[in-house]
Every structure is written in structure tokens, then in C-alpha cells.
C-alpha positions in Angstrom: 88.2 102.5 150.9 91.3 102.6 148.4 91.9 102.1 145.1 94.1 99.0 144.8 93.0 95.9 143.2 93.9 93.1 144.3 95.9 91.0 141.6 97.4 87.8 142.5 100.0 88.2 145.2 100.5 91.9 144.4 98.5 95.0 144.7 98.6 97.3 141.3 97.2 101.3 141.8 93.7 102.1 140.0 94.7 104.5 137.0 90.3 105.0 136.7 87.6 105.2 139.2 83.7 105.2 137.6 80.3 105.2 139.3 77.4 103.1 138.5 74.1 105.0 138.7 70.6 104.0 138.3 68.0 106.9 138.3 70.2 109.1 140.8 71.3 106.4 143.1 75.0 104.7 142.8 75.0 100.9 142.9 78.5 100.4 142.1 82.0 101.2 142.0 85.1 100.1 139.9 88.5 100.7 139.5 90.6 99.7 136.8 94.1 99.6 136.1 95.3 100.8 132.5 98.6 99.9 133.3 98.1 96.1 134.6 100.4 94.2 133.1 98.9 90.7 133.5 95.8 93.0 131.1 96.8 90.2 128.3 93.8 90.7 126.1 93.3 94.5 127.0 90.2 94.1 128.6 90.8 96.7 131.4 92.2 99.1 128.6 88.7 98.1 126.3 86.5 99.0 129.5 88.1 102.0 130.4 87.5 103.0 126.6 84.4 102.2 127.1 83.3 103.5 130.1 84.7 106.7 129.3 82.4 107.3 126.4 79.1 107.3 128.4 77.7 103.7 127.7 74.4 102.4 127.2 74.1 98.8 129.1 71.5 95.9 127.8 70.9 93.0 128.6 71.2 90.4 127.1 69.7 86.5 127.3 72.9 84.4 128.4 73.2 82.2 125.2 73.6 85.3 122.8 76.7 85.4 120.4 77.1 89.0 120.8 81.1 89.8 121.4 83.1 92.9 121.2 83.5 93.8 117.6 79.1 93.5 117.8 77.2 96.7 116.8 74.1 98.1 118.4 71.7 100.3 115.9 69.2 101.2 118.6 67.1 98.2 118.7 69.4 95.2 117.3 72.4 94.2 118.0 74.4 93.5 114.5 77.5 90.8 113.8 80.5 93.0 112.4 80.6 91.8 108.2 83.5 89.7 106.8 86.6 92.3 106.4 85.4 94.8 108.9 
């Protein structure tokens, strides 16, 4: 297994490799590409960021209006306040 990602016609290198675990046991891989240029919305750069802090991962009901920006303060997630 390598660490190219397939984009379109062309193959772009993985810049970062992480590890899904779940009590001790792996249950996914994925590599992301810092560099991608067709990144147009920095999602790739936002999920490194993010997955290089040690995240915590809830779910959530389908229908919910939470979006990057949200906050979580341990039991609620909180809309960001005009000007923030």
C-alpha cells in the first residue's frame, strides 16, 4: 500500500498519514495532501490541523447545523456569536 491519492487524472504524494483507533484496534487509515492544489476550500489543510491536535469525534444526528467555526464545551455544541 502507498500513499498516493488518487485526484482526478493525476496522482498527488500524501504530505500526512494518521491512524484511526478504537479501544486499541485500528479501523482506518488516511492520507492527506497539504499541498493539493485543487484543496480550494482548505479542507485537507483544516483536517490535517485537526487531526494533528488529538481530536475528540461525536456524532452527530444528520440534520444538525453544526459547521466548522461550531464550538464543543463538553456536552453542547455552541454556534460561534456575531463578530467572532
Amino acid at each position: 500500500m502507498d500513499d498516493r491519492l488518487p485526484m482526478g487524472t493525476e496522482l498527488h504524494e500524501a504530505t500526512h498519514k494518521f491512524a484511526f483507533i478504537a479501544e486499541g484496534d485500528v479501523f482506518g487509515v488516511i492520507s492527506l495532501d497539504e499541498k493539493n492544489i485543487q484543496d480550494v476550500n482548505d479542507v485537507e489543510k483544516r483536517c490535517i490541523a485537526g487531526l494533528s491536535s488529538d481530536p475528540k469525534v461525536i456524532p452527530i444526528p444528520l440534520d444538525s447545523p453544526v459547521l466548522p467555526g461550531w464550538t464543543w464545551d463538553g456536552s453542547n455544541f455552541v454556534a460561534p456569536t456575531e463578530g467572532q
